[in-house]
C-alpha positions as CSV (number, residue, x, y, z in Angstrom):
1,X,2.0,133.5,-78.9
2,X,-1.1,134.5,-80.6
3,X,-2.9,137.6,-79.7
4,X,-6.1,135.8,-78.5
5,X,-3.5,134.4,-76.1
6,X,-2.1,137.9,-75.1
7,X,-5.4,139.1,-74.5
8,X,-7.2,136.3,-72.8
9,X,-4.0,136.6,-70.2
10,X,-4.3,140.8,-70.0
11,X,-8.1,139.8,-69.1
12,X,-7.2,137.7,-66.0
13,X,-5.1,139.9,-64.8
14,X,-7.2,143.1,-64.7
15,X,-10.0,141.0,-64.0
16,X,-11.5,142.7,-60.5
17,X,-12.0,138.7,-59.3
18,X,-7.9,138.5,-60.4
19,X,-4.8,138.4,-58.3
20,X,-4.7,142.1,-57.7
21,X,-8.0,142.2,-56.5
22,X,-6.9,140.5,-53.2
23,X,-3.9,142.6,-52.6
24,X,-5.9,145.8,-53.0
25,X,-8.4,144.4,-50.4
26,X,-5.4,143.4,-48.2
27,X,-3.7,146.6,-48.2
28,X,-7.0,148.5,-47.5
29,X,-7.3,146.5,-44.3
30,X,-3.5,147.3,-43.3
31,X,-4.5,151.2,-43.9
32,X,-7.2,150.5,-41.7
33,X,-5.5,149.0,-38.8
34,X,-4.1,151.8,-37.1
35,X,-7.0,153.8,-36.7
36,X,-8.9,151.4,-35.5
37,X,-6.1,150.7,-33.0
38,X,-5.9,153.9,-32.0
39,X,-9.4,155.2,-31.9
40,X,-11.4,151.8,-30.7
41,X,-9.1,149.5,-29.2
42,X,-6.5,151.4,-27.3
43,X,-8.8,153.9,-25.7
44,X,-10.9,151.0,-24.3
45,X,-8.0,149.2,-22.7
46,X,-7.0,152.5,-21.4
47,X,-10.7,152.8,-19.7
48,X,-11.1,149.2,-18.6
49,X,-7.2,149.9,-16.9
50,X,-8.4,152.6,-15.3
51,X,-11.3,150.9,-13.9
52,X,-10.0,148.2,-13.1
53,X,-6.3,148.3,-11.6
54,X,-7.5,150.8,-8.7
55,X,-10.4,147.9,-8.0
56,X,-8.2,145.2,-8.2
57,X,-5.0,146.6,-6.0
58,X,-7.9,147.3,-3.3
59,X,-9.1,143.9,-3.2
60,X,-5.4,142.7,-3.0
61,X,-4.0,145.2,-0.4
62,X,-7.4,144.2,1.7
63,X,-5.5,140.2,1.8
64,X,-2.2,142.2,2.6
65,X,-0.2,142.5,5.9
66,X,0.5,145.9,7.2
67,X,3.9,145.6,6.1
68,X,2.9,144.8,2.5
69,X,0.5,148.2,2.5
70,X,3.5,150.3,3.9
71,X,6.8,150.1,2.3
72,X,8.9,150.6,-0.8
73,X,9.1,147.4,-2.1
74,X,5.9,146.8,-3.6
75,X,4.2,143.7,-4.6
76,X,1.2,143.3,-6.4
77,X,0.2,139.6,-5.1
78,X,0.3,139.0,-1.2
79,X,3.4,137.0,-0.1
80,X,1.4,135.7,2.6
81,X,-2.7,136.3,2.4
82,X,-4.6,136.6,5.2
83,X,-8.1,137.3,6.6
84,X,-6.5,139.7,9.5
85,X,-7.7,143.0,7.9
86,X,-11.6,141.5,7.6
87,X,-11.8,140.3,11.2
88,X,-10.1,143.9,12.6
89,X,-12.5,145.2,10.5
90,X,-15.8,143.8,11.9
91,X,-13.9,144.4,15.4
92,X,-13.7,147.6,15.3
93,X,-17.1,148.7,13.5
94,X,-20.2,146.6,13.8
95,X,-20.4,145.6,9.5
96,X,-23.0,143.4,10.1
97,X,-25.5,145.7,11.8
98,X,-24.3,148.6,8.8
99,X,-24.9,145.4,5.8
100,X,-28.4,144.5,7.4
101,X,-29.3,148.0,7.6
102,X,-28.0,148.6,3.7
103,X,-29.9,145.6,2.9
104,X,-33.0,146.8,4.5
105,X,-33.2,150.5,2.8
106,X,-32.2,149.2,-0.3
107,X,-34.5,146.3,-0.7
108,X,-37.4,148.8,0.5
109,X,-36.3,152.1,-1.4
110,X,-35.5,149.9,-4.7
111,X,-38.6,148.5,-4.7
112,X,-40.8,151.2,-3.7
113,X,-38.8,153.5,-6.5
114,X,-39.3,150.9,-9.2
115,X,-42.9,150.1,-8.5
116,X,-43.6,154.3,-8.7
117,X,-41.4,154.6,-11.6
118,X,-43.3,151.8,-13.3
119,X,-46.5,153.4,-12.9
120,X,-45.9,156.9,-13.5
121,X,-44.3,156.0,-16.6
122,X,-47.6,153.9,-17.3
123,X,-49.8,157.0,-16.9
124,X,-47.8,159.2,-18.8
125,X,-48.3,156.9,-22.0
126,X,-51.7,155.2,-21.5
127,X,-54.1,157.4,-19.3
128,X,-55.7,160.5,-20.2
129,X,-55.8,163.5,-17.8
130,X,-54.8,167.0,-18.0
131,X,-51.6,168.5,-18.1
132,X,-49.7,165.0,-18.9
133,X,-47.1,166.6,-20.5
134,X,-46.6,169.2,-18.4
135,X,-45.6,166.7,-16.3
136,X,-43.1,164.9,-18.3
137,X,-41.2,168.1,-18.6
138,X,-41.3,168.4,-15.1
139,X,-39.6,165.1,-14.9
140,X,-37.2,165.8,-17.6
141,X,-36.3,169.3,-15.4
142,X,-35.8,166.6,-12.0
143,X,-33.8,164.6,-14.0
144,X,-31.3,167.4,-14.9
145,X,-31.3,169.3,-11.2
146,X,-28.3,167.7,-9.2
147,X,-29.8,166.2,-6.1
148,X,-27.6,167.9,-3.4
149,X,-30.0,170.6,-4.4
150,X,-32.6,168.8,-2.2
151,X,-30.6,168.1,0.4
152,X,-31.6,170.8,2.8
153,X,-35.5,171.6,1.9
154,X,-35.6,167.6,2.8
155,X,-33.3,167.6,6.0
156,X,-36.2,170.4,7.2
157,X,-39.0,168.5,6.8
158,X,-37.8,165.0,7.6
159,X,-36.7,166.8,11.0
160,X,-39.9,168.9,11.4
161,X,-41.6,164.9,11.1
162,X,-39.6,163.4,13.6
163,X,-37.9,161.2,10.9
164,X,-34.3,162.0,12.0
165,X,-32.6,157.9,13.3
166,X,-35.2,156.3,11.2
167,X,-35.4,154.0,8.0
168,X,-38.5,155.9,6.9
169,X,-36.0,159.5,7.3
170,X,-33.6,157.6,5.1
171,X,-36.0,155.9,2.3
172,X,-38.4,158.3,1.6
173,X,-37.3,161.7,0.1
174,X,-35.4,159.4,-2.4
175,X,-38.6,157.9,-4.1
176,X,-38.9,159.7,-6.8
177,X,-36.4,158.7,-9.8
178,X,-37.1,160.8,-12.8
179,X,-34.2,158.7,-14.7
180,X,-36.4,155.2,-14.1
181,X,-39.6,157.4,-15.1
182,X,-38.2,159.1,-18.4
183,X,-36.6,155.4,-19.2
184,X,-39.8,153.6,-18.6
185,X,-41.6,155.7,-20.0
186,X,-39.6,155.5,-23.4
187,X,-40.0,151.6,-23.3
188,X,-43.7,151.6,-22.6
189,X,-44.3,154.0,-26.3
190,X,-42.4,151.4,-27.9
191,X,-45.1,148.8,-27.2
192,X,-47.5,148.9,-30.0
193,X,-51.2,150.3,-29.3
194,X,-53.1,147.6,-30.9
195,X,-52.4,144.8,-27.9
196,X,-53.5,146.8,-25.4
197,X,-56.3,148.0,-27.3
198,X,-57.6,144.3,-27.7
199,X,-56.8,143.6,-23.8
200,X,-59.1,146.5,-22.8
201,X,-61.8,145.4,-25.4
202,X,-61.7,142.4,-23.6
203,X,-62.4,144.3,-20.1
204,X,-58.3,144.3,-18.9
205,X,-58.4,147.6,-16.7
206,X,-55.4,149.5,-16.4
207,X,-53.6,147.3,-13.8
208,X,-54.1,144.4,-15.5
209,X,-53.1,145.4,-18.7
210,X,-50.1,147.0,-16.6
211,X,-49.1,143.7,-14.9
212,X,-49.9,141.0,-17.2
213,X,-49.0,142.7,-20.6
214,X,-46.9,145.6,-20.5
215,X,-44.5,144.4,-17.5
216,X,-43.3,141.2,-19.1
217,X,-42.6,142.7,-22.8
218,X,-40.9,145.4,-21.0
219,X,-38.6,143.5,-18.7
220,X,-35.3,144.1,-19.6
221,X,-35.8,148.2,-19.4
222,X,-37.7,147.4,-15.9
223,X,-34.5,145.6,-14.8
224,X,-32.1,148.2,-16.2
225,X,-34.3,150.8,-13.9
226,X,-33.7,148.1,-11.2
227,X,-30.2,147.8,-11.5
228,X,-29.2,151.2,-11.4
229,X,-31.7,151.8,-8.5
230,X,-30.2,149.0,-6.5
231,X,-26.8,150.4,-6.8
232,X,-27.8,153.9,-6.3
233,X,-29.4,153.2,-3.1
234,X,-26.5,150.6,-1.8
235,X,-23.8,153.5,-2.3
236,X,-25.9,156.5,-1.3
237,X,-23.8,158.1,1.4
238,X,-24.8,161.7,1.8
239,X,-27.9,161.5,3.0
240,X,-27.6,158.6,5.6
241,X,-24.5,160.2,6.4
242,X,-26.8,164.0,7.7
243,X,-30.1,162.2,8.6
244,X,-28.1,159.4,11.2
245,X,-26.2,159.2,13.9
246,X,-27.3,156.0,15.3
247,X,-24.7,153.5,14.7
248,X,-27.0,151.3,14.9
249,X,-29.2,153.1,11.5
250,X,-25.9,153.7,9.8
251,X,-25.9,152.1,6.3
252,X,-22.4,150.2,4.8
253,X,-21.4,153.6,3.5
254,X,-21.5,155.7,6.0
255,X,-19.5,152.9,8.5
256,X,-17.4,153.3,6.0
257,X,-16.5,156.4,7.3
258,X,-16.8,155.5,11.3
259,X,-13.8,152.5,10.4
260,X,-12.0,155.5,9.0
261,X,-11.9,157.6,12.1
262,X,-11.6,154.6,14.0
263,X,-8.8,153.7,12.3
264,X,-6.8,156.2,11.3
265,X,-2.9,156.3,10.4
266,X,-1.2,154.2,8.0
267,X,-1.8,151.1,9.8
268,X,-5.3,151.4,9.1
269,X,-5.0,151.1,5.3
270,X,-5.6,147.8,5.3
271,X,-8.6,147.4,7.2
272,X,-10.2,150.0,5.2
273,X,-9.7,148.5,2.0
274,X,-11.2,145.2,3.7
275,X,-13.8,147.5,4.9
276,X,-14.3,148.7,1.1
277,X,-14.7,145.4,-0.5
278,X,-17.1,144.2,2.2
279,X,-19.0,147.7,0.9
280,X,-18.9,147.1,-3.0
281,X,-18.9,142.9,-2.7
282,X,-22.9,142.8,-2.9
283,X,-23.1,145.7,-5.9
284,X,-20.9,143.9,-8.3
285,X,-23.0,140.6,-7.5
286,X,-26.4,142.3,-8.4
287,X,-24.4,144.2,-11.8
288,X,-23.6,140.1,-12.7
289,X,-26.4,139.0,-12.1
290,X,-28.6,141.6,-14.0
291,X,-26.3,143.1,-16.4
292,X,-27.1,141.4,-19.3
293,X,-30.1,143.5,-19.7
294,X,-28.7,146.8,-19.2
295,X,-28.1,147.1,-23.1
296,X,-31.7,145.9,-24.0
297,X,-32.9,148.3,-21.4
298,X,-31.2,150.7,-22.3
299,X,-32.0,150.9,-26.0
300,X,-35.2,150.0,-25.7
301,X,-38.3,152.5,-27.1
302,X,-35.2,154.3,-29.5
303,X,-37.2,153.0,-32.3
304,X,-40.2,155.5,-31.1
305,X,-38.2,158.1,-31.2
């Protein structure tokens, strides 16, 4: 062999495009594995477990004879499903007077909240007047006191207005959301100056360069703000719970808790968990429905920052 030869061949083989290019590359990604196992994979499936096995072995146990909820030998699927707990449940506590009235304050508190977030959020970025930011820390300092702290100073005041058994006693001291004000208000810097600059030239005033420009670029962040407005108001079940004792004004949450002392032993079990799906059933159908714009909302205006 000629050493040309010898040396053309000890060139392909320490070549970085040679065979042991690929088995360095491949033995990297083994090494790599098994952290990635461990840090991103195996704590998710430990999350979405944890999430999800309680939520599922509700809705099953709410299909589930008494029997089937009480006893040693468990099963995870019904052996014979049945609509038994639903019906007892609507017997024994009117749900359909508790889901119009959930409906109701949620509808009206969601909306109201949203359309105050939106435009306090808008006058914190676009309008001039004093103290502005003065203000947004003030939001930022409501967004990090826990609301129980409310709970009484508003329980005096609704009372002392005669707003105790009402939907106005229930919606109101809940308007405010300094989460959906400091998000929106994040989203709207984002937008850049120039657009509405040219809308005002053209004589927009603030509305309409709110509604018709700033709104519709802004959607996803608005529907984030209604999403988790929606579901904060559908699960809110403190202060229905002190402001009502009408049945008949009780939300879903709080006949949540009449079916339980209605129904108490361990023959009740499976008439709550009926009574806990019909509570959760219309939450998860809004968080399909809108969730694919919780990330854009939710990372929206980051580039301002």
């Amino acid at each position: 062999m000629s050493l040309a030869t010898v040396k053309s061949s000890a060139t392909k083989t320490d070549a970085p495009g040679g065979s042991s290019a690929p088995a360095r590359v491949s033995a990297g990604r083994r090494r790599r594995i098994l952290p990635t196992i461990l840090g991103g994979y195996l704590p998710l499936v430990v999350i979405v477990l944890v999430v999800a096995l309680p939520l599922g072995w509700m809705i099953l146990s709410s299909f589930k004879q008494v029997s089937e909820v009480i006893t040693l030998n468990l099963h995870v699927l019904p052996q014979r499903w049945s609509l038994v707990n639903y019906t007892e449940a609507f017997r024994t506590a009117p749900f359909g007077r508790f889901f119009l009235n959930s409906v109701l304050v949620t509808v009206v508190g969601a909306t109201l909240k949203v359309l105050l977030a939106i435009h306090t959020a808008y006058a914190l970025v676009f309008v001039r007047f004093p103290a502005k930011n003065v203000i947004f820390v003030a939001v930022l300092v409501a967004l990090m006191v826990p609301p129980q702290v409310a709970i009484l100073p508003n329980y005096v005041l609704i009372a002392g207005m005669n707003g105790l058994n009402t939907y106005w006693g229930i919606i109101v001291p809940s308007l405010g959301t300094a989460f959906g004000t400091f998000l929106l208000r994040q989203a709207f810097r984002s937008l850049p100056m120039s657009m509405l600059e040219a809308a005002e030239v053209d004589g927009a005033g603030h509305l309409a360069r709110l509604w018709r420009m700033v709104i519709p670029v802004t959607a996803p962040s608005i529907a984030t703000v209604a999403l988790v407005t929606i579901v904060s108001e559908w699960n809110e079940y403190i202060w229905p719970l002190i402001i009502t004792t009408d049945p008949n004004l009780m939300t879903l949450p709080v006949g949540l808790t009449l079916l339980q002392n209605n129904e108490s032993g361990p023959a009740g079990y499976g008439v709550m968990m009926a009574g806990a799906v019909i509570v959760i059933l219309p939450v998860l159908a809004v968080f399909a429905f809108l969730q694919r714009y919780i990330v854009a909302g939710l990372t929206a205006g980051t580039a301002s920052n």
